[in-house]
C-alpha positions in Angstrom: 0.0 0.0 0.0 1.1 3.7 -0.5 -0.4 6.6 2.0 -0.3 9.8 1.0 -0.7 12.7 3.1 -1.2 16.6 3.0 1.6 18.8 3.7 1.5 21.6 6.3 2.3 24.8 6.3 4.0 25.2 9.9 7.7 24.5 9.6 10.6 23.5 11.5 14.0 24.1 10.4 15.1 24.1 13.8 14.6 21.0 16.3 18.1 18.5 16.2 17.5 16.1 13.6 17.9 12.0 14.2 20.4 10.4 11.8 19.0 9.5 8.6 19.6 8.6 5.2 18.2 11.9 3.2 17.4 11.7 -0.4 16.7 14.1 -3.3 13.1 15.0 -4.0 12.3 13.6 -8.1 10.6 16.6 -9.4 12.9 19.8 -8.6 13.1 20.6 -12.2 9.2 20.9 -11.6 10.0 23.0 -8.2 12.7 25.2 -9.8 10.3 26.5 -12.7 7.8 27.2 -10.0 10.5 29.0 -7.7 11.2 31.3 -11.1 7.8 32.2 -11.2 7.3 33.1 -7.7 10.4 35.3 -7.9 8.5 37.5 -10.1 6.3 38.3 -7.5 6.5 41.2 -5.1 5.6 40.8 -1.0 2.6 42.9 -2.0 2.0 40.5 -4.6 2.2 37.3 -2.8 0.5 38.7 0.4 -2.6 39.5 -1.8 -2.3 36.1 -4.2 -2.0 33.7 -0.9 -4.0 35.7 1.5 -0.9 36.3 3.9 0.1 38.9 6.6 3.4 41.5 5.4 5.5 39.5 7.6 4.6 36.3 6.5 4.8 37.6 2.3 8.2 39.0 3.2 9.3 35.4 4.7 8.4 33.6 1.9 9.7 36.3 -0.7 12.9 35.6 1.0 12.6 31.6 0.8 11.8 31.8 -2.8 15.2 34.2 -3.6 17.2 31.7 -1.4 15.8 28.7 -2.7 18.9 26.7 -5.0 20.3 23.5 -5.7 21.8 21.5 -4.7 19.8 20.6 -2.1 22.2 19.2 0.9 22.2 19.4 4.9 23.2 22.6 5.4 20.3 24.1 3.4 17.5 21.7 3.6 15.9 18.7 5.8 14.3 15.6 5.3 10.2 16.6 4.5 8.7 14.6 7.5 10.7 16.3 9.6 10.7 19.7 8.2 6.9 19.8 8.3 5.2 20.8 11.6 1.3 20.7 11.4 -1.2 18.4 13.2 -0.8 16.1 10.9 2.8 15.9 11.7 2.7 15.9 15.4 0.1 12.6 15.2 3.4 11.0 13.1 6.0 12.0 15.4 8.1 10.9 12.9 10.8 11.8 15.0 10.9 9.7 17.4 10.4 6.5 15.1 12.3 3.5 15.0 14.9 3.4 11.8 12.9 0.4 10.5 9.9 2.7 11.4 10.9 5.1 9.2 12.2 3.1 6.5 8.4 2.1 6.2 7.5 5.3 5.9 9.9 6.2 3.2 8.9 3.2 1.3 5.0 3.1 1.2 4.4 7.4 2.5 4.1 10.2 0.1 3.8 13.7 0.6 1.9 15.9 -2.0 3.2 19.3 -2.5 2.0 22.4 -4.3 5.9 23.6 -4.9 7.6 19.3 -5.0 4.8 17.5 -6.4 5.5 14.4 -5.0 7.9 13.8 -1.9 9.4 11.1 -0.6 9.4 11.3 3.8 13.2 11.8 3.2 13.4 14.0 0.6 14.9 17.1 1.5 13.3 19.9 1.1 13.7 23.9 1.2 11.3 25.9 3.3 8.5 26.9 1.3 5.0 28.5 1.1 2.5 27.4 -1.7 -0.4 25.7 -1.2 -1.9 23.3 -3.7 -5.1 25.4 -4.4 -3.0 28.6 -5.5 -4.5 30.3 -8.3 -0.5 30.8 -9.8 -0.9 31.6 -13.3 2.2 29.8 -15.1 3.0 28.2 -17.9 1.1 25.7 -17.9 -2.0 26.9 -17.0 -4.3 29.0 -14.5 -3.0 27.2 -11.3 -1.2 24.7 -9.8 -3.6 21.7 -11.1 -2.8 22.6 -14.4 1.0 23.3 -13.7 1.2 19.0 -12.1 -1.4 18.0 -14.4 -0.6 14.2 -15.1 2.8 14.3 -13.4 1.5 13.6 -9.3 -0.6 10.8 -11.0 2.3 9.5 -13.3 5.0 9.5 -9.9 2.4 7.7 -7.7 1.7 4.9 -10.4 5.2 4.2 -10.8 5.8 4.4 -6.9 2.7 1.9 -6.6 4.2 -0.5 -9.3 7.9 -0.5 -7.7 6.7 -1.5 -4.4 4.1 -3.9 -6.2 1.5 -2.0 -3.6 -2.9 -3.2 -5.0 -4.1 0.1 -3.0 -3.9 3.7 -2.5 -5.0 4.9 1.0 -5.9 8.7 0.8 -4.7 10.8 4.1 -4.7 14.0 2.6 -6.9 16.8 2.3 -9.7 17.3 -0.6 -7.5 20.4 -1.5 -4.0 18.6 -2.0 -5.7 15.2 -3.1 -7.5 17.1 -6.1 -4.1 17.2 -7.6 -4.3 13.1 -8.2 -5.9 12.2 -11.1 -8.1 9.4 -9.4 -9.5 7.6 -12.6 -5.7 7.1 -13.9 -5.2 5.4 -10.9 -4.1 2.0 -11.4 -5.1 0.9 -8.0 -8.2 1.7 -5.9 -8.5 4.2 -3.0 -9.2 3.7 0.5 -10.8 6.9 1.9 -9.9 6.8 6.0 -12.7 9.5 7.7 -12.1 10.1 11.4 -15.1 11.2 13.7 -15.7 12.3 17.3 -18.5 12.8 19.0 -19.9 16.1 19.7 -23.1 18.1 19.5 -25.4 14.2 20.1 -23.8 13.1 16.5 -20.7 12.0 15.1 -18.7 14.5 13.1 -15.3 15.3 11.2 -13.9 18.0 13.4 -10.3 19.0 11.6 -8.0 18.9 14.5 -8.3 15.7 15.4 -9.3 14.3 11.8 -5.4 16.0 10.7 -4.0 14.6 14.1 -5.6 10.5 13.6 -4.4 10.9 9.9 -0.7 11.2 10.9 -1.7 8.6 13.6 -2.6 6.7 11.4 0.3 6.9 9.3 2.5 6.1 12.5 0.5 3.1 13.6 1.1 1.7 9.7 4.9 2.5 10.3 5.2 0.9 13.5 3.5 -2.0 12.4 4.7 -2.4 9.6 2.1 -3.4 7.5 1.5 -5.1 4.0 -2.4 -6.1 3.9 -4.2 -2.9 4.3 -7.2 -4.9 5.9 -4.9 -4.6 9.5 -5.6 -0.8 9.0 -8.8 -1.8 10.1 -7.1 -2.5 13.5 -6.2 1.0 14.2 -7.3 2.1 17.6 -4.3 4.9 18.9 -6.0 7.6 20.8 -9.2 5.2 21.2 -10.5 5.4 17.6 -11.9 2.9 16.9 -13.3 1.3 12.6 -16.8 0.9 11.7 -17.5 -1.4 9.8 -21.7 -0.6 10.1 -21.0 2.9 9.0 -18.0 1.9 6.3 -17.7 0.8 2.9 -15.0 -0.6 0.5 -14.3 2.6 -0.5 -14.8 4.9 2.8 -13.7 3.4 5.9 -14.9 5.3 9.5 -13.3 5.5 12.5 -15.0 7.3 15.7 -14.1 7.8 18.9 -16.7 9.6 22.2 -14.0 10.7 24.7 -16.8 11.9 26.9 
């Protein structure tokens, strides 16, 4: 199976890094047109385009004249541990075991408005550009049109390589819209977390970003090759329904109180 999750846009360039074996994201000729683009763009320009504060436009107007290759240690860090979000802190990628995370580099991918596709230990350059951008470019209006077929095209070949029957979909409807499902080779799994609030069950985004990189983690640790033992998930007392699920959707809830 292959996961693939959403990336977030709270970094870390900071925190001391455990010793792994980093590799080279496989689209940066992709990334680099994109970064030439963005350089065209004033702070203004990219305050009003992405909906940012000053500060923020004036970070990321930085990050995009800094950007370069090579990539390498001293200017970049693996992605699962550059990113910061909820998602990220359900993962904890950090504090994995090395077989751990050699799952994860094997059967996790990251989609990316600025990378496409990464690998967990791709490195990566700090960045700003979310997948539903409207950046005109050459390709097109946005960043859809920019991947087009290329997200699609890396995950087939990733899903043939590791010889992986299903897709299981832990990203958002933003960054997932940038797979194109029916050229698919496999099937997708949709994952939906609920908790109980209000006298119903319900998706409430916190904690459905949180059990996604829990979820992640618990496929890590384990290890797993059937995706039927996702089935078995239960961290943080979710729990799968198989009344409420289908082949294609599968619910987990939880009622902390």
């Amino acid at each position: 199976m292959i996961l693939v999750l959403s990336p977030a846009k709270r970094l870390d360039y900071d925190s001391p890094l455990p010793a792994v074996a980093a590799t080279q994201p496989r689209l940066l000729d992709d990334s680099e047109r994109l970064i030439e683009r963005l350089r065209k763009l004033s702070p203004a320009q990219i305050a009003s385009l992405m909906s940012l504060s000053d500060p923020l436009a004036a970070l990321n107007h930085a990050r995009y004249a800094d950007w370069q290759r090579p990539f390498d240690a001293g200017n970049a860090r693996p992605a699962v541990l550059a990113f910061a979000g909820d998602v990220y802190e359900g993962l904890d990628a950090q504090s994995l075991k090395a077989t751990a995370m050699n799952w994860l580099q094997a059967h996790v991918r990251i989609l990316s408005g600025l990378y496409g596709v990464l690998r967990p230990l791709d490195l990566m350059q700090a960045y700003r550009l979310e997948m539903g951008t409207k950046l005109d470019n050459m390709r097109g209006k946005d960043l859809y049109a920019f991947w087009g077929e290329r997200i699609t095209a890396l995950l087939n070949a990733d899903l043939h390589a590791g010889k992986s029957n299903v897709l299981v979909n832990l990203a958002s409807e933003e960054y997932f819209k940038s797979v194109k499902r029916s050229q698919l080779d496999v099937p997708v799994i949709q994952p939906v977390f609920e908790d109980w609030k209000g006298g119903r069950y319900r998706v409430i985004s916190f904690f459905a970003k949180r059990a996604r990189g829990l979820m992640a983690r618990y496929a890590a640790e384990h290890r797993l090759k059937d995706v039927e033992k996702l089935k078995q998930f239960d961290s943080e007392e979710y729990a799968f329904v198989p009344e409420a699920s289908d082949e294609a959707s599968w619910i987990f809830r939880r009622r902390l109180a």
